[in-house]
C-alpha positions in Angstrom: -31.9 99.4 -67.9 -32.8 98.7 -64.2 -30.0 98.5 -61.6 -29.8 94.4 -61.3 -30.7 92.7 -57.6 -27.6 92.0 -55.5 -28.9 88.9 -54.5 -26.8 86.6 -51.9 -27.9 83.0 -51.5 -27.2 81.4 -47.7 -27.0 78.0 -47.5 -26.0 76.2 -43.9 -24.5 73.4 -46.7 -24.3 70.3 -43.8 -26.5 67.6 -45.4 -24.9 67.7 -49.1 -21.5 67.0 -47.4 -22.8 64.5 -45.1 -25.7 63.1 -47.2 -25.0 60.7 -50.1 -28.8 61.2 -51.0 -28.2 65.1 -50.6 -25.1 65.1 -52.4 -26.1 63.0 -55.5 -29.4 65.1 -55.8 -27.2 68.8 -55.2 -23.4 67.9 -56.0 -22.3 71.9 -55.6 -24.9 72.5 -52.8 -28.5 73.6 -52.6 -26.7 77.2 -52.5 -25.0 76.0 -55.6 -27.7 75.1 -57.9 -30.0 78.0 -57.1 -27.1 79.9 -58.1 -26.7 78.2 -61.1 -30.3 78.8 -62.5 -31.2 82.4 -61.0 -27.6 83.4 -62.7 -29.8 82.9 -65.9 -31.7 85.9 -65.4 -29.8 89.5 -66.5 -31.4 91.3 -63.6 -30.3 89.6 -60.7 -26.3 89.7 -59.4 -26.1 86.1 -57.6 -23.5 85.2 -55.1 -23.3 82.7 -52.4 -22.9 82.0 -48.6 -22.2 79.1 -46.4 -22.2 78.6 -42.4 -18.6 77.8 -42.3 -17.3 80.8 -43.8 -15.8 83.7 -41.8 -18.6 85.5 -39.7 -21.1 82.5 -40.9 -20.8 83.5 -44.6 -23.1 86.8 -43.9 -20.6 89.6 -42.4 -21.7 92.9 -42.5 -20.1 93.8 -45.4 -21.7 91.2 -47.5 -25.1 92.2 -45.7 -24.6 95.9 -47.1 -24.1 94.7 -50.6 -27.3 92.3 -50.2 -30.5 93.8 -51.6 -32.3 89.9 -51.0 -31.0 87.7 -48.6 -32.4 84.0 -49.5 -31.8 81.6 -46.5 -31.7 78.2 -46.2 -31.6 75.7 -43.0 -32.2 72.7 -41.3 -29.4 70.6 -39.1 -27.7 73.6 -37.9 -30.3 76.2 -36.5 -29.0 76.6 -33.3 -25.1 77.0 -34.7 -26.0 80.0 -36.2 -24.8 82.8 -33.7 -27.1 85.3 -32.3 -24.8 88.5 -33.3 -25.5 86.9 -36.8 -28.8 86.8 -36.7 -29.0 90.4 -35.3 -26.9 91.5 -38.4 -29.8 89.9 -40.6 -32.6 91.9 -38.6 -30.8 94.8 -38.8 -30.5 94.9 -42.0 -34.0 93.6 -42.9 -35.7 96.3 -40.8 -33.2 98.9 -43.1 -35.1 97.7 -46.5 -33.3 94.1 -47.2 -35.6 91.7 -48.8 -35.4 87.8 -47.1 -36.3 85.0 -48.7 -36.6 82.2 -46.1 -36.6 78.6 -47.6 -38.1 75.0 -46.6 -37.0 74.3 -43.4 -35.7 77.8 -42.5 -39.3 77.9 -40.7 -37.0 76.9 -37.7 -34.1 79.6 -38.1 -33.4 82.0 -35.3 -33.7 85.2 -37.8 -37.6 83.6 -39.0 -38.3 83.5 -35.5 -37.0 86.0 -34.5 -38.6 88.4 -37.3 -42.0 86.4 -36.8 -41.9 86.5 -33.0 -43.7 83.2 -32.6 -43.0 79.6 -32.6 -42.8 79.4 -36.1 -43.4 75.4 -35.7 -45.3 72.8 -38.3 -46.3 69.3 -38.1 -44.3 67.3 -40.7 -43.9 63.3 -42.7 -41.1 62.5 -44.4 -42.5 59.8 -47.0 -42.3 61.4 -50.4 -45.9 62.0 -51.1 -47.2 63.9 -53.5 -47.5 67.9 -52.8 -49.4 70.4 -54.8 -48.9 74.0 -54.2 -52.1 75.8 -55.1 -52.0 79.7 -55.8 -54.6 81.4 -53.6 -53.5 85.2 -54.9 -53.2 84.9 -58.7 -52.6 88.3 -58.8 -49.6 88.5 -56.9 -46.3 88.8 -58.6 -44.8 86.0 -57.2 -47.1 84.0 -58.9 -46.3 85.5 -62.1 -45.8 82.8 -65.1 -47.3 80.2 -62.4 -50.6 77.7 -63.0 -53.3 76.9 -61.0 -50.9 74.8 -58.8 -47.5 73.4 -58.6 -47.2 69.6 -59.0 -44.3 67.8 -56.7 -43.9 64.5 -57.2 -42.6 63.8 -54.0 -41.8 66.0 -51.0 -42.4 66.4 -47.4 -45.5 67.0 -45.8 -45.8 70.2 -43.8 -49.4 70.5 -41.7 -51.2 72.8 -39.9 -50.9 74.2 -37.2 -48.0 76.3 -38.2 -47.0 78.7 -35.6 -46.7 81.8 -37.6 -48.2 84.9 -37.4 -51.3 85.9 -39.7 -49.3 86.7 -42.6 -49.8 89.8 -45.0 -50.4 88.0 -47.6 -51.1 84.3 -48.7 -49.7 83.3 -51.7 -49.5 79.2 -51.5 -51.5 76.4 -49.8 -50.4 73.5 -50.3 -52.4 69.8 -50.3 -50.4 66.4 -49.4 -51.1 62.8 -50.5 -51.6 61.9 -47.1 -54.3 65.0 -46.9 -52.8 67.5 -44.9 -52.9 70.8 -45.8 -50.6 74.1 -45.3 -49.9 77.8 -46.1 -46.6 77.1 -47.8 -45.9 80.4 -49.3 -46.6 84.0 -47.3 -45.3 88.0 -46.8 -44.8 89.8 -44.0 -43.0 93.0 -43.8 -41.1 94.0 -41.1 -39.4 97.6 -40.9 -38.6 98.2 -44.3 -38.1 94.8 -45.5 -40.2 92.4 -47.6 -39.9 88.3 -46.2 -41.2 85.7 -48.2 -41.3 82.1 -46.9 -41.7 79.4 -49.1 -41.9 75.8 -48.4 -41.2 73.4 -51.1 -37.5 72.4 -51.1 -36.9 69.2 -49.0 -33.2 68.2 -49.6 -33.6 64.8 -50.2 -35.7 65.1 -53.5 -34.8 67.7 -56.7 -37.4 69.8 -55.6 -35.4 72.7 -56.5 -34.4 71.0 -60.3 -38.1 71.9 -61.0 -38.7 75.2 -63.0 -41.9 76.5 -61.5 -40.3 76.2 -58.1 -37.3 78.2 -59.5 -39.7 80.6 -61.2 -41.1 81.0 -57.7 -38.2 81.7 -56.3 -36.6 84.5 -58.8 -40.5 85.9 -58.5 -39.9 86.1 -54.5 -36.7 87.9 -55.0 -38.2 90.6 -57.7 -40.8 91.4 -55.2 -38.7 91.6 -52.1 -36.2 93.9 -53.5 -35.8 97.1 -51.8 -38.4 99.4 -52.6 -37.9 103.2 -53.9 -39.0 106.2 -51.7 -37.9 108.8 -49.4 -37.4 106.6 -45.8 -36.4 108.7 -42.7 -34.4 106.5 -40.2 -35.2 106.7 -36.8 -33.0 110.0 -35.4 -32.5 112.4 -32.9 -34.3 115.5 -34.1 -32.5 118.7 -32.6 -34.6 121.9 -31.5 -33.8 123.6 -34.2 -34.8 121.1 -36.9 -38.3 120.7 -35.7 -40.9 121.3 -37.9 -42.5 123.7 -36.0 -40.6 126.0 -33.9 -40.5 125.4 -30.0 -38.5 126.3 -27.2 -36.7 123.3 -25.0 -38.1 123.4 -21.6 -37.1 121.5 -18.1 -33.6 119.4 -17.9 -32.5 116.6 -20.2 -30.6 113.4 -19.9 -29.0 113.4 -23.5 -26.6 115.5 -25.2 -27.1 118.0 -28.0 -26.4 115.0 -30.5 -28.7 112.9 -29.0 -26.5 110.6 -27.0 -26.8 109.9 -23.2 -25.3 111.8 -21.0 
């Protein structure tokens, strides 16, 4: 049997404490419901994460038993410390899969792993979305139709500040006509990121089972991935592939370090 997917769910969990329309729609949290339904599939290990927990829920500990890190923001962005965020990078570039969520466009570590703006143009009205597959090949899309329906969501709209992704996965089409690529890879490092849009707090938008089918999808594909990786290292003399002889001075030490 496979090894199952450590999977850690961060939520910054403001609005459903803050929110009667929040809380009514997600009584235990965003975090708490996702848990909830991808706890009902035997490869996946779920456990959760909030902003107010010690070292923001994602300590490096946690981080080292994480295999997919799924993230999801909106009020609190900038209260997420950057010494957090470089904990996330670090270990995304070391193989950790991220799963970044709705409005977690706007977190530092998207940004920062994107390297761009990472901004949308947005309505918050409760129009209709669909979320069309453009790959149907891709296993994220696995089990998925021709499109999503959403009764009502918000509109995200081109431009959207990313850069060209990987792969496309989603467009999605609003009632008001806009248009946007609501689900795309990159990979930076070793790591797999998948963004997905759909999940606006104040609608069940993640009650709906081809979102969550989306969602355990992303996770399966941005687990880390088997094979022989070689770190980044100092690579003494006498390890070379080839053999040489040092010549000239040298600012390091035989380990590598500086002198």
């Amino acid at each position: 049997m496979p090894t199952p997917i450590r999977v850690t769910i961060w939520n910054e969990y403001i609005h459903e404490r803050q929110n009667p329309t929040v809380a009514a729609i997600y009584p235990t949290g965003i975090h708490g419901l996702l848990a909830e339904v991808l706890s009902t599939n035997d490869d996946l290990i779920i456990r959760t994460a909030t902003l107010d927990e010690p070292e923001q829920g994602v300590s490096q500990a946690v981080l080292n038993e994480t295999d997919v890190l799924l993230w999801w923001g909106h009020s609190a962005h900038d209260a997420v410390l950057d010494e957090t965020v470089t904990r996330v990078q670090q270990r995304v570039l070391a193989g950790m899969g991220l799963i970044v969520l709705h409005s977690g466009h706007f977190s530092k570590i998207f940004k920062r792993l994107m390297g761009t703006s990472c901004a949308l143009c947005w309505r918050e009205v409760g129009e209709r979305e669909r979320v069309w597959v453009v790959n149907p090949g891709h296993p994220i899309t696995a089990g998925i139709s021709d499109c999503i329906e959403i009764e009502h969501s918000e509109m995200y709209g081109e431009p959207f500040g990313i850069p060209t992704p990987d792969e496309l996965i989603f467009v999605s089409w609003f009632q008001g006509g806009e248009v946007f690529r609501s689900g795309a890879t990159w990979t930076r490092g070793l790591g797999r990121i998948f963004y997905f849009s759909p999940g606006h707090e104040v609608y069940p938008i993640y009650h709906h089972p081809d979102v969550q089918r989306v969602i355990a999808n992303g996770i399966r594909w941005a687990q880390p991935q088997e094979g022989n990786h070689t770190t980044p290292r100092h690579v003494p003399v006498d390890q070379a592939r080839e053999k040489i002889i040092a010549h000239g001075g040298t600012v390091h030490l035989a380990d590598g370090q500086l002198k």
